[in-house]
N, C-alpha and C positions, 0 to 999 in steps of 0.2 A: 594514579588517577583519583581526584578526589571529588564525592560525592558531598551536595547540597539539596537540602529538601528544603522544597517550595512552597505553598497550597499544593502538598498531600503528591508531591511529584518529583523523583529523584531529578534532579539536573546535574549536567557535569560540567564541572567546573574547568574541566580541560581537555583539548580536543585527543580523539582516540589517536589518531595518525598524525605523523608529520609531514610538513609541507612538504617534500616532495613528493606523497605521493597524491596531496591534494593538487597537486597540478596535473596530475594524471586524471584525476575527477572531472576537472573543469574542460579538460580535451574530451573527455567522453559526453559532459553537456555538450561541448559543440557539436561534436555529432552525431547526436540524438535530439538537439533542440527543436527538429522538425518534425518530430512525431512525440512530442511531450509537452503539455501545458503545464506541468511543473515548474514555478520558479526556481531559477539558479540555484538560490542557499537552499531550496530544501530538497532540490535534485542532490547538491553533493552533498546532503547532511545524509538522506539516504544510502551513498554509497558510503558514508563512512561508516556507519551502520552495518554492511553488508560484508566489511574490511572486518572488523574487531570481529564478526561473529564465523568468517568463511567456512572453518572448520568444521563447524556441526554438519553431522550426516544427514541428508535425507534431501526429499525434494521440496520445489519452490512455488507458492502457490499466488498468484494475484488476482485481485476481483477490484474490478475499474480499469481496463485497458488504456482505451484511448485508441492512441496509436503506437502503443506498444514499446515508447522511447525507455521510457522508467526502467521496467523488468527486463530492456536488453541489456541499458548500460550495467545492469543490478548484477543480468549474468556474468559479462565480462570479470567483475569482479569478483563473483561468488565461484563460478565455473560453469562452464559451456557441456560440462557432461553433465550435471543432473538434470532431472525429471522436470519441467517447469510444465504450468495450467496457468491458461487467460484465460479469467472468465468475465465476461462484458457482454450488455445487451445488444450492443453494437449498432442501438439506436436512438441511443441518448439515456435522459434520467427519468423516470417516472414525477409524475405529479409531487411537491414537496406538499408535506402535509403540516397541519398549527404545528405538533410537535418539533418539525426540523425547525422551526424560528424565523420572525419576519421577516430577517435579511434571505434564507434561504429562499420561501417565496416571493418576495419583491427579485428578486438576481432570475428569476424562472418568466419572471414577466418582461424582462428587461432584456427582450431578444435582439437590440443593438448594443445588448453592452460589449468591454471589449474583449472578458472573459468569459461571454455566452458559450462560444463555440458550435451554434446550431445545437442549443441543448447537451454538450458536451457529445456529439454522434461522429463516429467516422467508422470508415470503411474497414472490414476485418484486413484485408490487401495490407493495410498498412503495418499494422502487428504481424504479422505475415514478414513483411518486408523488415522490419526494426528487428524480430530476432532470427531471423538469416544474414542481417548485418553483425549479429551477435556471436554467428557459426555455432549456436545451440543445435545441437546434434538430437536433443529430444523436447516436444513440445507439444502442447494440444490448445487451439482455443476454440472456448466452450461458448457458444450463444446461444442468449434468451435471458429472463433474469432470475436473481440467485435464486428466489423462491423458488422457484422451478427445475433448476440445472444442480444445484446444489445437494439436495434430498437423495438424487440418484449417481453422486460423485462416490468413486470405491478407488482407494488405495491402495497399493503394496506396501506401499514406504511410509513413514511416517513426514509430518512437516516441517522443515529445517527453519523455513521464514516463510510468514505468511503475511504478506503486503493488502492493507486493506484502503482501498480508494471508493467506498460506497455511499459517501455524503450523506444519504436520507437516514433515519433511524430505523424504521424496517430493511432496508437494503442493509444497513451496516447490522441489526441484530438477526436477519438470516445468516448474514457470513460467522457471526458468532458463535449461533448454535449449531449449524452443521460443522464448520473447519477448526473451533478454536477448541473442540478436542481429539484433534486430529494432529496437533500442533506436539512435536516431543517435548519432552522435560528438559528445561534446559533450551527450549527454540526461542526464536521470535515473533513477534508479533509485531509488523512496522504501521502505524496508522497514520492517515492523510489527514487533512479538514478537522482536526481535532479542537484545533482555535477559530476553525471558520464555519462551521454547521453546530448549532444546538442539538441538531438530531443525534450529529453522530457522538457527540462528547456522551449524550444522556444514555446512547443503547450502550456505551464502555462502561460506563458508571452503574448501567442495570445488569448487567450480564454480569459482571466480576460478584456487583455485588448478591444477585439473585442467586448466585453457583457457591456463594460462601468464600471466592477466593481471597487471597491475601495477596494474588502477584501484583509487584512493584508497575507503576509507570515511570518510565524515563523519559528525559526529554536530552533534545541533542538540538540547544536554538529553538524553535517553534514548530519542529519534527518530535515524535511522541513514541515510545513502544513499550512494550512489554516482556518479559522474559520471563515464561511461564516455569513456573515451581513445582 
């Protein structure tokens, strides 16, 4: 595998898996495509993501549910016995403020659009239902939002991959300060909206840079992560 740096972003230049097991991806999009607003490519970019890294120990953490399609199909591939956390307000997104950037505001106003989704809200029932279709064996979702739910999350285990879907730049820099050292040496960090919110690019860029760190971003396509050092 050969690595290419972009604007300051490891990409790869070739994919982790081979095709057959990316048809096995694309069967897990299908069914999970009813409880996931994820596009296709960056559905299976994440599980290929979730392929190269299986092995790491520990459990599995997501903040931005949904409906819970994402971090079932995430399981299937990583395993049905670790620890998995949703955490979602599970009533949409808070006010987008100047920071997250115009598009993000003008998309908050634009409650016919056709990726509104009712403010991105859905019913916990359905995360619920998406990782019982997963046959994860252990699971908690957590509601209210991160400021609040996050401050009082306690561990046994450390974080194998921690999936961030928090669009706004405080929603995404709460999840940073609480879980992103929480994250083992050697874990992931998969991030969402990293090409489509200014908020959320700018809290990855404050937070890495604010902590002094030096870990890599990768990219897999217009999917983004981190492999913390």
């Amino acid at each position: 595998m050969q690595l290419i740096r972009n604007s300051g972003i490891l990409m790869l230049k070739k994919s982790l898996v081979q095709a057959s097991t990316k048809v096995n991806f694309t069967k897990l999009y299908t069914r999970y495509k009813n409880h996931t607003m994820t596009p296709e490519q960056t559905f299976l970019d994440n599980l290929e993501i979730c392929y190269k890294f299986k092995h790491i120990k520990g459990c599995v953490v997501e903040c931005g549910v949904w409906r819970g399609g994402m971090i079932a199909a995430m399981a299937e591939i990583l395993s049905n016995q670790k620890d998995y956390y949703l955490f979602d307000s599970f009533e949409g997104l808070p006010p987008a403020q100047p920071i997250d950037g115009k598009a993000a505001i003008e998309w908050q106003k634009n409650k016919d659009g056709s990726t509104y989704y009712n403010n991105c809200t859905a019913e916990m029932s359905f995360a619920d239902e998406a990782m019982k279709m997963a046959r994860v064996e252990s699971y908690k979702l957590i509601k209210g939002w991160f400021s609040e739910t996050l401050p009082n999350f306690n561990l046994e285990n450390e974080i194998a991959l921690l999936r961030l879907d928090a669009d706004w730049y405080e929603s995404m820099k709460s999840c940073l300060d609480f879980l992103y050292p929480k994250v083992k040496k050697g874990g992931i960090i998969v991030i969402d909206d990293y090409y489509i919110w200014d908020g959320c690019s700018r809290a990855i860029h404050d937070y890495l840079s604010g902590n002094n760190l030096a870990d890599r971003i990768y990219q897999i396509n217009s999917t983004v992560y981190i492999i913390k050092t």
